[in-house]
C-alpha positions in Angstrom: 160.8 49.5 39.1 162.2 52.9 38.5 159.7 55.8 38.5 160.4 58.6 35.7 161.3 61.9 36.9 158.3 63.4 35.8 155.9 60.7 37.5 158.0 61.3 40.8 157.6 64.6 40.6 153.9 64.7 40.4 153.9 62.4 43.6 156.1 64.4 45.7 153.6 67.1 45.1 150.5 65.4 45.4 152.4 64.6 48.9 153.0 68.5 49.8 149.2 69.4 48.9 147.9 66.6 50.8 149.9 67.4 54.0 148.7 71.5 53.4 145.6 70.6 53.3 145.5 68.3 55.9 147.6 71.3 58.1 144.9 73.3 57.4 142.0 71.2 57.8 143.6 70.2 61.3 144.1 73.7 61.8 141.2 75.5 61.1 139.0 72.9 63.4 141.0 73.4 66.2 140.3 77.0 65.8 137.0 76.6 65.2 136.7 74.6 68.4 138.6 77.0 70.3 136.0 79.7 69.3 133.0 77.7 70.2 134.3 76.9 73.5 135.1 80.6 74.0 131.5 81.5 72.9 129.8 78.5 75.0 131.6 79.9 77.9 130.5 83.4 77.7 126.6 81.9 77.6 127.6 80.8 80.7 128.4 84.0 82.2 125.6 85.4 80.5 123.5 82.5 82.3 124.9 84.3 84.9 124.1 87.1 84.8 120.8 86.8 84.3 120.2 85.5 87.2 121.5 88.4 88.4 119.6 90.9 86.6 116.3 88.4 87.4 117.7 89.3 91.4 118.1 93.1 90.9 114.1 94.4 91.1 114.1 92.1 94.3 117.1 93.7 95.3 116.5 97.5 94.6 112.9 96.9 95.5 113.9 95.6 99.1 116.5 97.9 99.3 114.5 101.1 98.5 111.8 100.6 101.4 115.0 100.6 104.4 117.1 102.5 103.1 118.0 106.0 101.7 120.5 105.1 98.9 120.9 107.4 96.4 118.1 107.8 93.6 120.9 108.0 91.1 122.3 104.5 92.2 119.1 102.6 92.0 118.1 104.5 88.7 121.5 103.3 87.6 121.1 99.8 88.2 117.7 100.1 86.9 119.0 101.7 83.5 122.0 99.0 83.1 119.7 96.2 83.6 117.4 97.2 80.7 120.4 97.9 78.7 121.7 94.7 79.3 118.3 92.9 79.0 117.9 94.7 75.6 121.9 94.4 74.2 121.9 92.4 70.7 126.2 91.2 71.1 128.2 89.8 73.4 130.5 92.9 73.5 126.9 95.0 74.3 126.7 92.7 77.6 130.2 92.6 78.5 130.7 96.3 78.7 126.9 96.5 80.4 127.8 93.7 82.7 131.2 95.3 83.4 128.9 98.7 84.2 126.2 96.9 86.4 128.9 95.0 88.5 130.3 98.8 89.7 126.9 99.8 90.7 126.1 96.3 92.6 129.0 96.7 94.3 127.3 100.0 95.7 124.5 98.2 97.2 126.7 95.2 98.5 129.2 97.3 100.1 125.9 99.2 102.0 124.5 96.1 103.1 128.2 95.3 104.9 128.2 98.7 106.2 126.1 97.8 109.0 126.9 101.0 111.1 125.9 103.2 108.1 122.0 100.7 107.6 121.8 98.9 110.5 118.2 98.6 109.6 118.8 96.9 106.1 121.6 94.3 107.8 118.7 93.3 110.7 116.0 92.6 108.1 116.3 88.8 107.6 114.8 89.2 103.5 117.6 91.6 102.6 120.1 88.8 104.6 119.3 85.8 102.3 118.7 88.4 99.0 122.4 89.2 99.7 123.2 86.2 100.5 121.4 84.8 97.1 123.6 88.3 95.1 126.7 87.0 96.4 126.6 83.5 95.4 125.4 84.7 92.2 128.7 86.9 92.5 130.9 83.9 93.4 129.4 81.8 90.2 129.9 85.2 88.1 133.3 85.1 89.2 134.0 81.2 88.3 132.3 81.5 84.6 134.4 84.7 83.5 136.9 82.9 85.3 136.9 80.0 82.9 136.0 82.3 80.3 139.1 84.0 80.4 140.8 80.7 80.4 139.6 80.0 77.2 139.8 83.3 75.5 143.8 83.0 76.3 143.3 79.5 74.7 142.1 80.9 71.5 143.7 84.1 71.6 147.0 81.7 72.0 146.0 79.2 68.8 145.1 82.3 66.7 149.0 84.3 66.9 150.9 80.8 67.4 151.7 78.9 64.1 150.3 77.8 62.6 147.4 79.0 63.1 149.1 82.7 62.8 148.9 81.6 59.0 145.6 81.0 58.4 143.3 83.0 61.6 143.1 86.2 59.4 142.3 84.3 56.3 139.6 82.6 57.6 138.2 85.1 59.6 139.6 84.2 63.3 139.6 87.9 65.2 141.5 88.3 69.0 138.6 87.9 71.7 138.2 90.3 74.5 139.0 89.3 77.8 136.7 90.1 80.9 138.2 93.1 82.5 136.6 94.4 85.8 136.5 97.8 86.4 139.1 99.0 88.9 138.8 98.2 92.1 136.2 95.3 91.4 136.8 91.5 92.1 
């Protein structure tokens, strides 16, 4: 049986929609997936972080009574915690978390400074506190570990094609990675 040109025609682009649309179909999930594992990550490192921000009046209340830090340092912390307790997006956290890891630092570097507080290093509730921040650290570390794993994921399925094609049309934007300040682990 011989198929008229016009019939064959019509199939061949039945064909070439069917395989668009499957393209983009298959396309837009895996983006879609791609930006839900990115999110699900970052509520990870939020998780987190708020364990570390639960640890901080602990931490600054401990910290206060043996030691002369700064008022400005505490106050800091104090301030960044609240922001980040009261920030409404993810970029709000990020750049807050980002902010509160600098001033944490400040503290965690005075506890290891024993010569400058030995009285803070001998006090066996600051020890396991610190100990307790730094495995918070260490897990902190890990989840924006993984979460920069899968921003390059996405960030790589949004400018490779074909996704390229259709990330701006259907709203797929470049995610921000989880840079440390300078100087910060």
């Amino acid at each position: 049986m011989k198929l008229s040109k016009p019939l064959l025609a019509l199939i061949i682009a039945i064909v070439a929609v069917v395989i668009v649309l499957a393209l983009i179909i298959v396309t837009y999930n895996g983006l879609v997936d791609a930006e839900q594992q990115v999110e699900s990550q970052w509520a990870q490192v939020e998780n987190e972080y708020q364990r570390k921000i639960d640890l901080i009046p602990n931490l600054v209340n401990i910290t206060s009574e043996y030691t002369q830090f700064e008022a400005s340092t505490l106050a800091n912390i104090t301030a960044l915690r609240m922001e980040w307790l009261n920030a409404l997006t993810s970029e709000e956290r990020l750049n807050t978390s980002i902010a509160l890891d600098g001033e944490i630092n400040t503290i965690v570097l005075a506890y290891y400074s024993a010569e400058n507080y030995p009285i803070l290093s001998s006090i066996p509730l600051v020890a396991d506190l610190m100990d307790e921040v730094a495995g918070t650290e260490n897990r902190i570390a890990v989840e924006r570990m993984y979460y920069n794993e899968y921003v390059r994921d996405y960030n790589s399925k949004i400018k490779r094609v074909p996704g390229v094609l259709f990330a701006g049309m259907f709203g797929f934007e470049e995610k921000r990675y989880y840079d440390p300040i300078p100087g910060e682990a």
